[in-house]
C-alpha positions as CSV (number, residue, x, y, z in Angstrom):
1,X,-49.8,-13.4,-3.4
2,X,-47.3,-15.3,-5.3
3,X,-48.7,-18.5,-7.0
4,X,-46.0,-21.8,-7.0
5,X,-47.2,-24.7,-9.0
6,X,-46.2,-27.5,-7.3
7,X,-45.6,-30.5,-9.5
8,X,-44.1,-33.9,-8.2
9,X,-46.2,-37.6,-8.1
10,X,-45.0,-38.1,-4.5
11,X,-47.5,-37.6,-1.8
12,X,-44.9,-37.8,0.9
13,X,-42.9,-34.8,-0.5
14,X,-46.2,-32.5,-1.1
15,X,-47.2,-33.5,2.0
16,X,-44.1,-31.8,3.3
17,X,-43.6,-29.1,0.7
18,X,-46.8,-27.0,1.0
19,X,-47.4,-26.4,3.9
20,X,-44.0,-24.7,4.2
21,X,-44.6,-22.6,1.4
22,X,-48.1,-21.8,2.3
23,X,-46.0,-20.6,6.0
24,X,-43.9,-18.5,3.2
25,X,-47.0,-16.6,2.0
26,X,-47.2,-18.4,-1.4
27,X,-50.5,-19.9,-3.2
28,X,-49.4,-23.4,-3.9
29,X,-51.4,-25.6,-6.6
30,X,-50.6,-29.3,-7.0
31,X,-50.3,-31.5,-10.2
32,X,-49.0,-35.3,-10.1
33,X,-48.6,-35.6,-13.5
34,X,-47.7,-33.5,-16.2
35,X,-51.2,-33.3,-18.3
36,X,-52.3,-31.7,-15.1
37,X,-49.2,-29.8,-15.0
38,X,-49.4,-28.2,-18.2
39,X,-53.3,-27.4,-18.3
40,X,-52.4,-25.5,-14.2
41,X,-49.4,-23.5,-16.2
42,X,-51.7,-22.2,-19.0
43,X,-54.4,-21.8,-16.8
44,X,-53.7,-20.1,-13.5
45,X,-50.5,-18.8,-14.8
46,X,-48.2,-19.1,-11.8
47,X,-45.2,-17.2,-10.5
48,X,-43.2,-20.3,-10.6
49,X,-42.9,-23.4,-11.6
50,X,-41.3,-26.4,-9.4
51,X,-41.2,-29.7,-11.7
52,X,-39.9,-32.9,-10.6
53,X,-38.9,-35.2,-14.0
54,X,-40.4,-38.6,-13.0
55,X,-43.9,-38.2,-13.6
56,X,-46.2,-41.4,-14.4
57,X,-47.7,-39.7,-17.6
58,X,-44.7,-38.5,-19.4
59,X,-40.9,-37.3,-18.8
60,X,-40.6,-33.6,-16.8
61,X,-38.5,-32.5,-19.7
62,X,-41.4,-32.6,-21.9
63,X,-43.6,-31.1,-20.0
64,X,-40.5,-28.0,-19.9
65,X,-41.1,-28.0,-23.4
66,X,-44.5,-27.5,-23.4
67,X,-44.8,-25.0,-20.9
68,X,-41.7,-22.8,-22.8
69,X,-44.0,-23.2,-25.8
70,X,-46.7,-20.5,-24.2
71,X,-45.1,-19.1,-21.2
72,X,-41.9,-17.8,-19.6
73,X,-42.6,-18.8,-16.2
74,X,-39.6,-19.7,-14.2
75,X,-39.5,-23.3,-13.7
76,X,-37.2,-25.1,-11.0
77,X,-36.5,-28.8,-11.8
78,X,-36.4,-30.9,-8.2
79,X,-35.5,-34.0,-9.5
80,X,-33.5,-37.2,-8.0
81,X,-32.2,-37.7,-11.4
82,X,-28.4,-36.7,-10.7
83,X,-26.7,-37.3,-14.2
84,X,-25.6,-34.0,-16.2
85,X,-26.9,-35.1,-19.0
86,X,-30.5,-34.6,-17.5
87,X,-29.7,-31.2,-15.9
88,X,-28.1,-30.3,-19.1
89,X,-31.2,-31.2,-21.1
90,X,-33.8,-29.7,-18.8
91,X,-32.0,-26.6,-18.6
92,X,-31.8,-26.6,-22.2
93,X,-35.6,-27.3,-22.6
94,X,-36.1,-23.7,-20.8
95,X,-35.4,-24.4,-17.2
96,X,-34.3,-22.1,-15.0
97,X,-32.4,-24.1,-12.1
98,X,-31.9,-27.4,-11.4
99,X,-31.8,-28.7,-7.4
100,X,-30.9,-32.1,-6.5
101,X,-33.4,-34.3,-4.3
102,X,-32.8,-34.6,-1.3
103,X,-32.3,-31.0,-0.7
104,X,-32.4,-28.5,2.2
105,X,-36.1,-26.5,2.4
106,X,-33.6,-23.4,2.7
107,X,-31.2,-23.4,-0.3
108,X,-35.1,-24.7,-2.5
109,X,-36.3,-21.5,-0.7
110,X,-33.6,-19.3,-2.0
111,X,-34.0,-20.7,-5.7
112,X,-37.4,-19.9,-5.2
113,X,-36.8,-16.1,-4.4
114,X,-34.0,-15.9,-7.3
115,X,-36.4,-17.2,-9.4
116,X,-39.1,-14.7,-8.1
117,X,-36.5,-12.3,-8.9
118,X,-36.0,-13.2,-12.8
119,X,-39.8,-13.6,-13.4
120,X,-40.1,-9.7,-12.5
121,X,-37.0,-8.3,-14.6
122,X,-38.8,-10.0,-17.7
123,X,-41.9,-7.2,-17.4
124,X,-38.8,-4.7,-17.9
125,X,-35.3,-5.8,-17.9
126,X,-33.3,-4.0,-15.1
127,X,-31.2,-1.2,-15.8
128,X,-28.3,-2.5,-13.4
129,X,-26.9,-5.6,-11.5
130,X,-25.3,-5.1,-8.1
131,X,-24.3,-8.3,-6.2
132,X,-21.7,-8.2,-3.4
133,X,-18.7,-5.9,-4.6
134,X,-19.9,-6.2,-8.2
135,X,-21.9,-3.8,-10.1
136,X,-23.0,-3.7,-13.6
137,X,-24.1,-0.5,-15.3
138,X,-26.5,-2.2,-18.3
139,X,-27.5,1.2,-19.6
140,X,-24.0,2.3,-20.2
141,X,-22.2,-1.2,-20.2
142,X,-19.9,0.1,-17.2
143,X,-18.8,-2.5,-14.5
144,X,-17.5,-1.7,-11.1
145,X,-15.7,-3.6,-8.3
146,X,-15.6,-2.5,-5.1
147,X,-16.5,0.8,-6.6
148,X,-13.3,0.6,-8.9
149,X,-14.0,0.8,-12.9
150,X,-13.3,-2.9,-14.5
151,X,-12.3,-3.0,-18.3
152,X,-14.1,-6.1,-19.9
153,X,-13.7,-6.4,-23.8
154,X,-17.1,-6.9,-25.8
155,X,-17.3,-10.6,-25.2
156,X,-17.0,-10.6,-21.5
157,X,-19.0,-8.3,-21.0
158,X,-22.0,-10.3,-23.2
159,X,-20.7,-13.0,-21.0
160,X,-20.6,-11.2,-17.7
161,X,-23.8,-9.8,-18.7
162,X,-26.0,-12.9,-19.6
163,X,-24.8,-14.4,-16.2
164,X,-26.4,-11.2,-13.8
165,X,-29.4,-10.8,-15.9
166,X,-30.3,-14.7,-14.6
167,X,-28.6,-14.5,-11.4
168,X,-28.1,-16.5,-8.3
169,X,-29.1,-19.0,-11.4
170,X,-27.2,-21.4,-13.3
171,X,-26.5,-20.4,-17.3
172,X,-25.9,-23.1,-19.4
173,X,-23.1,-23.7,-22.0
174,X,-25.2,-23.3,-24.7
175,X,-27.1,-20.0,-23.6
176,X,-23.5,-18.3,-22.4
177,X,-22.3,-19.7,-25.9
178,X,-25.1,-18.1,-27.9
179,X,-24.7,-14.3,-25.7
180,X,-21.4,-14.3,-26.4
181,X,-20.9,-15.7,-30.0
182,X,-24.5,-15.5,-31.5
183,X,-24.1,-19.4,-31.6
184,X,-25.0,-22.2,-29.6
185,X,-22.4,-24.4,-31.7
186,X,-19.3,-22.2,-30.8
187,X,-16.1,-24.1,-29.2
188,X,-16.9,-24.4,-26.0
189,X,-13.1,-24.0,-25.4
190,X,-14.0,-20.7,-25.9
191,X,-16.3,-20.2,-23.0
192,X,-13.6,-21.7,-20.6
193,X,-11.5,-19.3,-22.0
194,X,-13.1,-16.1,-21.3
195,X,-14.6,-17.3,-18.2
196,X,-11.2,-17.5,-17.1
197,X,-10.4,-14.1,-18.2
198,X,-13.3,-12.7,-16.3
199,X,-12.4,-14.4,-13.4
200,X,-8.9,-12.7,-13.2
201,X,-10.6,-9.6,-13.9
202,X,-13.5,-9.9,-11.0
203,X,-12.1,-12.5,-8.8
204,X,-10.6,-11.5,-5.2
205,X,-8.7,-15.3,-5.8
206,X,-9.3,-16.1,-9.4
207,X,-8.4,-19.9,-8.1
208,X,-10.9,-20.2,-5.4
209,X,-13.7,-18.0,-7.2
210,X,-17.0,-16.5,-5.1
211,X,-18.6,-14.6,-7.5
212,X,-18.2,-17.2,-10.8
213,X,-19.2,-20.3,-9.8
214,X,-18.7,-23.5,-12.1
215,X,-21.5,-26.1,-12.2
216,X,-19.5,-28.9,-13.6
217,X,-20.9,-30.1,-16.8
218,X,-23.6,-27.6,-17.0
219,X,-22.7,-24.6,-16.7
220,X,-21.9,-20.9,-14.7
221,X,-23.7,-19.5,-12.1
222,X,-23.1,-15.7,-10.8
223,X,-23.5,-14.9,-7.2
224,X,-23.0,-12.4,-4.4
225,X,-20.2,-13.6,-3.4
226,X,-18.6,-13.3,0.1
227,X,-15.0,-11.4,0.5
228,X,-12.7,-12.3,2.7
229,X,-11.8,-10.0,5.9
């Protein structure tokens, strides 16, 4: 059974949150703080991890950091802390998504799959990526689109790359940065750059992207995508 490690110091939102995840099938364990957050991580070693940031003992984004020091757990910030400069810094710290309080149990329930997802391609990283009309051929570094070869130079690949190997996930700046230029303190003009360039290359409408998604301030997030018709 999958094992989620519930961590938030509001009774009202446990109250609601696990019993619908027990109804999903997963083991929940609480923690209201993160002392008790950090000892469950180490010790029962759970599937994933979902950390609010306002917790009475210390700040969330400590408590990423100390979990990233001993574990690669996925953790999913839920967090009423709306500024990018706290989603930035979490993600930074080593998390894995980032969703807004309030949310809807569905779209948490999704990030929670996705998340599922990454934690088992890190036993053995996947040999492909296929999402919607995009597939990715890691092995042999081919790409397809709708079945139809796509010619990506070296960096957007790395790029296009980093992105499916986390996705249905959002990738910082910084960690698209470092795939693609071996540096976290490249331009980040850059980035915008070749995102765009991938975007003409993978879009359907480069200007009203499904598959590339921005999350402003933060970062890019590769999905599924839906096609039109």
């Amino acid at each position: 059974m999958t094992h989620i490690l519930l961590v938030d110091d509001e009774p009202s939102l446990v109250a609601v949150l696990q019993p619908v995840l027990g109804a999903a099938g997963y083991q929940v364990s609480v923690a209201s703080d993160g002392n008790g957050a950090s000892s469950l991580a180490l010790s029962e070693r759970p599937d994933v991890v979902l950390l609010d940031l306002g917790l009475p003992d210390m700040d969330g984004k400590d408590v990423i950091k100390r979990i990233r020091a001993a574990s690669e757990v996925p953790i999913i910030v839920i967090s009423a802390r709306h500024q990018e400069a706290e989603k930035i810094t979490a993600l930074d710290n080593g998390a894995d998504d980032y969703v807004n309080k309030p949310f809807e149990i569905g779209e948490l329930m999704a990030r929670i799959r996705a998340a599922i997802r990454r934690g088992n391609s890190l036993e053995s990283e996947p040999e492909a990526y296929r999402g919607g009309p995009l597939e990715i051929d890691f092995v042999g570094r081919h790409v397809r689109l709708d079945g139809e070869p796509v010619r990506l130079s070296r960096k957007e690949y790395d790029l296009l790359r980093a992105l499916a190997l986390s996705a249905g996930q959002v990738v910082t700046h910084k960690r698209l940065l470092a795939a693609g230029w071996g540096s976290e303190g490249a331009d980040s003009q850059y980035l915008r750059v070749y995102v765009g360039l991938l975007r003409q290359k993978i879009e359907e409408d480069p200007g009203d992207p499904r598959l590339l998604i921005t999350e402003p301030g933060v970062g890019y997030r590769l999905t599924p995508g839906v096609r039109e018709g």
